[in-house]
N, C-alpha and C positions, 0 to 999 in steps of 0.2 A: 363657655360661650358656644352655642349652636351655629355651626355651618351648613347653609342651604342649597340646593341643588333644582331651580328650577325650568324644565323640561319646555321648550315654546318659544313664541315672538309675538305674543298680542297682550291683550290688554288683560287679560286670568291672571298672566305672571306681573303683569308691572301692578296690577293690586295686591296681588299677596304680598309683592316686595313692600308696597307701599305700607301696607297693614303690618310686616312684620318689622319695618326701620321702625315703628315708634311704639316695638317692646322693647321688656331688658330682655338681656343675657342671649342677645342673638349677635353674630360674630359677621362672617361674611354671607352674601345673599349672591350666586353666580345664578344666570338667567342663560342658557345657552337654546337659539343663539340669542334670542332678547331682542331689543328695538332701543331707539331714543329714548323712551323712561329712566331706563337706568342711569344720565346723567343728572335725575334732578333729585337722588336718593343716595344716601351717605355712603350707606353699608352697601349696595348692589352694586355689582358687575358686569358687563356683557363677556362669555364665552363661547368660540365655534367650537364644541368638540364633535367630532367625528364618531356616530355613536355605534359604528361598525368595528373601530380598528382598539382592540382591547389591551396595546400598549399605550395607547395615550389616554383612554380612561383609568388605565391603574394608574399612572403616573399622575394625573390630576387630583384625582380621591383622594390619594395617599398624600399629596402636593399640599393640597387643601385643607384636609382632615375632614371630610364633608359627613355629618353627621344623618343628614334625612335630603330625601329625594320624593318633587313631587311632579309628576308626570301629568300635563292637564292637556298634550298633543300625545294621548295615546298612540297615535299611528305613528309616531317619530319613532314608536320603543322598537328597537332592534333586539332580536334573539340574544346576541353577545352583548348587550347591555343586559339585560333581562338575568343571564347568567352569571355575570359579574355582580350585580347586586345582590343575589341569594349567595353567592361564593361570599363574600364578602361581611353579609349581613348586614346589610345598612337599609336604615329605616325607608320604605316608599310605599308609597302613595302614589296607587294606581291598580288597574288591573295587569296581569300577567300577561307575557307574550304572547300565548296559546290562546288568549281569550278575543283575542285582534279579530278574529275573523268571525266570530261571533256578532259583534258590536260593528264590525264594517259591512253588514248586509240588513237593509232594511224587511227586506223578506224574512230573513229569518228572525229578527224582532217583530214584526207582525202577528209572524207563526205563532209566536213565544208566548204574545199577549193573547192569541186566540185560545191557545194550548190551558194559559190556568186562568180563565176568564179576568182578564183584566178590561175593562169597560173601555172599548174601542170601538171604532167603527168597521162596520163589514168590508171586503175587499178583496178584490180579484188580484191573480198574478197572471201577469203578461209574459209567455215565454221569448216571444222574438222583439223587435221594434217593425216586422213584416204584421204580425196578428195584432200590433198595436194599431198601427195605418188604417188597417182594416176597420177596426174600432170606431177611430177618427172616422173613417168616411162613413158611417153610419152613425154620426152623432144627431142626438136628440135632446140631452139635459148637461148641464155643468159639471164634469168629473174634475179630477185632480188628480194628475200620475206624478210618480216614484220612481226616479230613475234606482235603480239597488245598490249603489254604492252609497254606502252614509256620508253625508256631507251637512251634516244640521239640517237647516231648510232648505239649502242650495241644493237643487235638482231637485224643486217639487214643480209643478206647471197645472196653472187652472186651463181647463179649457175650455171657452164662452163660446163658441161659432167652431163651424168647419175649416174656416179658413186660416183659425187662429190655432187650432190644431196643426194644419201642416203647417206654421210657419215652430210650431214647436217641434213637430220631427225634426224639420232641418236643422232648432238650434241643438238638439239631442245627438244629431250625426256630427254635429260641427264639434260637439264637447267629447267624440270621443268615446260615448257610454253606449253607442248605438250594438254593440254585440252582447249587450247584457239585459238580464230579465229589468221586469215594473213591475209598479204594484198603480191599480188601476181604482177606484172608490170615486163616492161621487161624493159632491162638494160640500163642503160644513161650515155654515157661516156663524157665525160667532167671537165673540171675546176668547185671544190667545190665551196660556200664559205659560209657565215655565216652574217648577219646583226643583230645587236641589237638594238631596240627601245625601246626608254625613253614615259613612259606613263603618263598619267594625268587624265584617263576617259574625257577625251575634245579636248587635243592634245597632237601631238608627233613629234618625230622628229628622226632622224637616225643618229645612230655612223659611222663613217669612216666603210667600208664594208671592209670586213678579208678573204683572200686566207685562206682556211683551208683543209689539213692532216687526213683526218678520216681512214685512213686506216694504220694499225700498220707497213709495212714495207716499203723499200724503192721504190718507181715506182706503188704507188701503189698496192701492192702483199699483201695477208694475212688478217685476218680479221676484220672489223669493230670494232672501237674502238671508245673512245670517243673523242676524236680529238690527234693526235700526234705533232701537229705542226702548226703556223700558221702567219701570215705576212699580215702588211699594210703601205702603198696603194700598188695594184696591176696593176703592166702596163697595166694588159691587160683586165684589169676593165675599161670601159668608162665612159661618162660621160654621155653617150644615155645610157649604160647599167641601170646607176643611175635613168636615166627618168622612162624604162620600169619598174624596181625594186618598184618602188615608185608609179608609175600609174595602174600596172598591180597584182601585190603581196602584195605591203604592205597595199595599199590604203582601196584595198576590206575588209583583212583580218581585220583593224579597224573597219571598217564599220559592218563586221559582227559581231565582235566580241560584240558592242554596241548593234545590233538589238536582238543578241540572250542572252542579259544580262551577258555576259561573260567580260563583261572590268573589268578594277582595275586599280590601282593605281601601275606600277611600269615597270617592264622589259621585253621586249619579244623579245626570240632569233630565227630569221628565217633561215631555213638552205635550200639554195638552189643551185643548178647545172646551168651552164654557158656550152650551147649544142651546137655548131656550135653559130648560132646568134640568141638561142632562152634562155629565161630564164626559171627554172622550179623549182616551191616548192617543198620539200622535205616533211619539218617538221616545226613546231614551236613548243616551249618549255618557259610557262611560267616564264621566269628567266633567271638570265646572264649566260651565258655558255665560258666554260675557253676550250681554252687557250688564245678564241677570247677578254674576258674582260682584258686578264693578257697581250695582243698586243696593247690594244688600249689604257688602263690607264697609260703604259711606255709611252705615248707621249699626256695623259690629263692635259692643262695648267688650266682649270678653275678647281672650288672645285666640289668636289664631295656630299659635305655636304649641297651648296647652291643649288646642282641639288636635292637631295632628299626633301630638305623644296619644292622647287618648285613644284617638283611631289603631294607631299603632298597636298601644297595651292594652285593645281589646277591652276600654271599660269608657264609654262615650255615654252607659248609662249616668255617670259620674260627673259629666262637664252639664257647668250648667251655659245658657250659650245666652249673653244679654245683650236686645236689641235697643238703641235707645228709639227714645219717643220722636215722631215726625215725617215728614215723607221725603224719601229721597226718590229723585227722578234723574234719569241719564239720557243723553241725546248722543247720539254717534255722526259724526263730521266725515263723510265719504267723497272720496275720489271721483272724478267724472268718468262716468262709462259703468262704475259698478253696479251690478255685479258680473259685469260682461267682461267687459276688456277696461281697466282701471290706469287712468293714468299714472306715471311714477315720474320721480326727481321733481317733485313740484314744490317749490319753496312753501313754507309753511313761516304766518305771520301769530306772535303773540304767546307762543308759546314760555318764552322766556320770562314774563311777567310775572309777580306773585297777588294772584285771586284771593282774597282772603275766605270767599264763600264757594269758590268753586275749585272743585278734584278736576285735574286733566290725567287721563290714564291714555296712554299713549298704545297703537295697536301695531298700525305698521304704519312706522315712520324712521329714517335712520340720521343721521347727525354727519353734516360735510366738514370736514375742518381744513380742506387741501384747494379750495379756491375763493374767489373773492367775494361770492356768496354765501359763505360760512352761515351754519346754522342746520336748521333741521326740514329734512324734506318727506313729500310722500311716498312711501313703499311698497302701495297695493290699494286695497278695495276702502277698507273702513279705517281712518288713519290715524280719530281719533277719539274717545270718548271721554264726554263733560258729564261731569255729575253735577250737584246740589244738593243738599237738605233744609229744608226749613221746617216749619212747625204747619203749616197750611199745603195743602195741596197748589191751590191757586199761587201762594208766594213762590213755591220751587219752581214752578210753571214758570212765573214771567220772570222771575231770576237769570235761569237759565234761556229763556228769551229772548233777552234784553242784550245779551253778551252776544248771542248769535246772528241778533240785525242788525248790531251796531258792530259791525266784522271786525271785534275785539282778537278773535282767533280765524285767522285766516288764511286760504290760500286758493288758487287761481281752480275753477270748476268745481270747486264743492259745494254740494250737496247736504240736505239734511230733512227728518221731518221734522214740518210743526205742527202737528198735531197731536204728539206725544201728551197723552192726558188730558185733552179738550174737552172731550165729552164729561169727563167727570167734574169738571170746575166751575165755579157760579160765576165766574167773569173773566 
């Protein structure tokens, strides 16, 4: 029996757990620190360990017997983690300590992609948030700045007007990031989406590609967040699109990532824009990124456990990876205020129920058991994400719909889009 070790507190871990309770020969699933999911699943546990202090991770390992370790909150790995699992030798999944700072600067991913032609869009670097202002007051066309600390979408900002400019410095001085460089491009309208690749340092291979929602309201409107919503397959995804994707983006981005000693062993999620009939990188991010893993695992028929030995033993030429037939769509249920200031403690209705056609994967939400409101509350921005599968587009659409206005799952300020797949559906 395999014991698992999963690195997080959103909804990346409460799917793998989900996907991995209903294989065999898996033992225990620890989630540190994890969220409310883990009490609606057999085998999984929530753990706080401390991934600093390397007597109480040996003493858990060993405690536990924890076979494989999968790291999907790269920026949680700590050095002395890092070193305790090569001392150790236990399987992970992930990139290495030293690679952190690679993958936490959007500049230097820009660079990266400029460096071995990966199909991006052109873009300026901003040294101060003084020579940004300046920018601002001489605006003319639609840009979209980059704050440089990697955050997924969170800390990108369109800017429509002058006026709507400075009220973006302000919220940029208010967040904090105001002493660090941008990245400064103008604006690219178009259909999101999101691709995930399985790694090996050898080969790889691509998840089904996910329509994806980064922006908090509906049509588009409102700020960058870290995805609201998302769906696969997408009509208007080709199968040329899949060529260019492959030949043009992901191809390079391996290839460099090997010349500049950047590979590992595990996941990488590319986030790019579909412009007219051109494709364009945005971003990548060492690691699964939800709501795109929590769309694509609702309809993974192979194991997930035989995909990470793979990765591990360096032959993922070998797995075959089966998706079934259908669309799966996911809606994410957020906190009022996000992605700003996100309520918390907010009683959460419905969760308790059994959906027979609907996945709740839980992000941040935590479980009260010590007063008379017992049950599970909100713990941040996005608190919770609903899947669906059906066989039609239109039926996962109004499925998932129907559960959302009829406040089947609910709680006091939330939020949601409904526009998730609109345009692609004949009613």
């Amino acid at each position: 029996m395999k014991n698992f070790l999963l690195i997080g507190n959103s909804a990346i871990e409460d799917a793998i757990a989900w996907k991995l309770n209903k294989e065999n020969n898996i033992g225990n699933i620890f989630i540190s620190p994890g969220n409310g999911g883990c009490y609606f699943k057999q085998k999984t546990r929530n753990i706080n360990l401390n991934l600093n202090d390397k007597n109480e991770l040996i003493d858990f390992l060993n405690r536990e017997n924890i076979n494989l370790i999968i790291n999907s909150s790269y920026n949680e790995l700590t050095e002395a983690f890092d070193n305790l699992i090569k001392e150790k030798k236990i399987g992970f999944i992930g990139p290495d300590f030293n690679k952190k700072s690679f993958f936490n600067s959007r500049i230097n991913i820009r660079n990266f992609f400029k460096k071995y032609n990966v199909l991006s869009p052109s873009f300026e670097i901003i040294e101060s948030i003084d020579q940004l202002s300046k920018i601002i007051e001489k605006y003319t066309t639609r840009k979209i700045i980059y704050t440089e600390l990697q955050k997924s979408w969170k800390g990108s900002y369109i800017i429509e007007s002058k006026g709507q400019g400075i009220k973006i410095l302000e919220a940029i001085e208010e967040s904090g990031e105001k002493d660090g460089k941008f990245i400064i491009e103008n604006y690219q309208k178009g259909e999101e989406f999101s691709a995930i690749i399985a790694l090996d340092g050898i080969s790889h291979f691509i998840f089904p590609v996910v329509r994806v929602y980064p922006k908090s309201f509906d049509y588009d409107y409102g700020l960058y967040t870290s995805g609201m919503g998302a769906f696969t397959p997408c009509p208007s995804f080709t199968n040329l699109d899949l060529k260019v994707l492959e030949e043009k983006i992901i191809n390079p981005i391996i290839e460099g990532l090997k010349k500049e000693s950047l590979n590992y062993c595990g996941f990488l999620t590319v986030h790019f824009i579909k412009t007219g009939d051109k494709l364009l990188a945005l971003n990548m991010i060492p690691s699964i990124h939800s709501p795109e893993i929590v769309t694509i695992i609702a309809l993974m028929d192979s194991s997930f456990n035989n995909l990470c030995e793979s990765i591990l033993n360096q032959d993922l030429e070998k797995y075959v990876l089966k998706i079934n037939k259908g669309y799966s769509i996911s809606i994410v249920l957020a906190s009022k205020g996000y992605p700003i200031n996100s309520e918390k403690g907010v009683l959460i209705a419905g969760l308790e129920k059994n959906y027979e056609d609907i996945n709740i994967f839980h992000n941040r939400t935590s479980r009260i058991t010590y007063s008379k409101n017992r049950g599970f509350v909100t713990n941040g921005g996005r608190v919770v994400i609903l899947n669906t599968v059906k066989s039609t587009l239109e039926n996962a659409r109004k499925r998932i719909s129907d559960l959302l206005q009829n406040n089947e799952i609910f709680f006091s300020g939330n939020f949601y889009r409904s526009d998730i797949a609109e345009k692609y559906c004949k009613n």
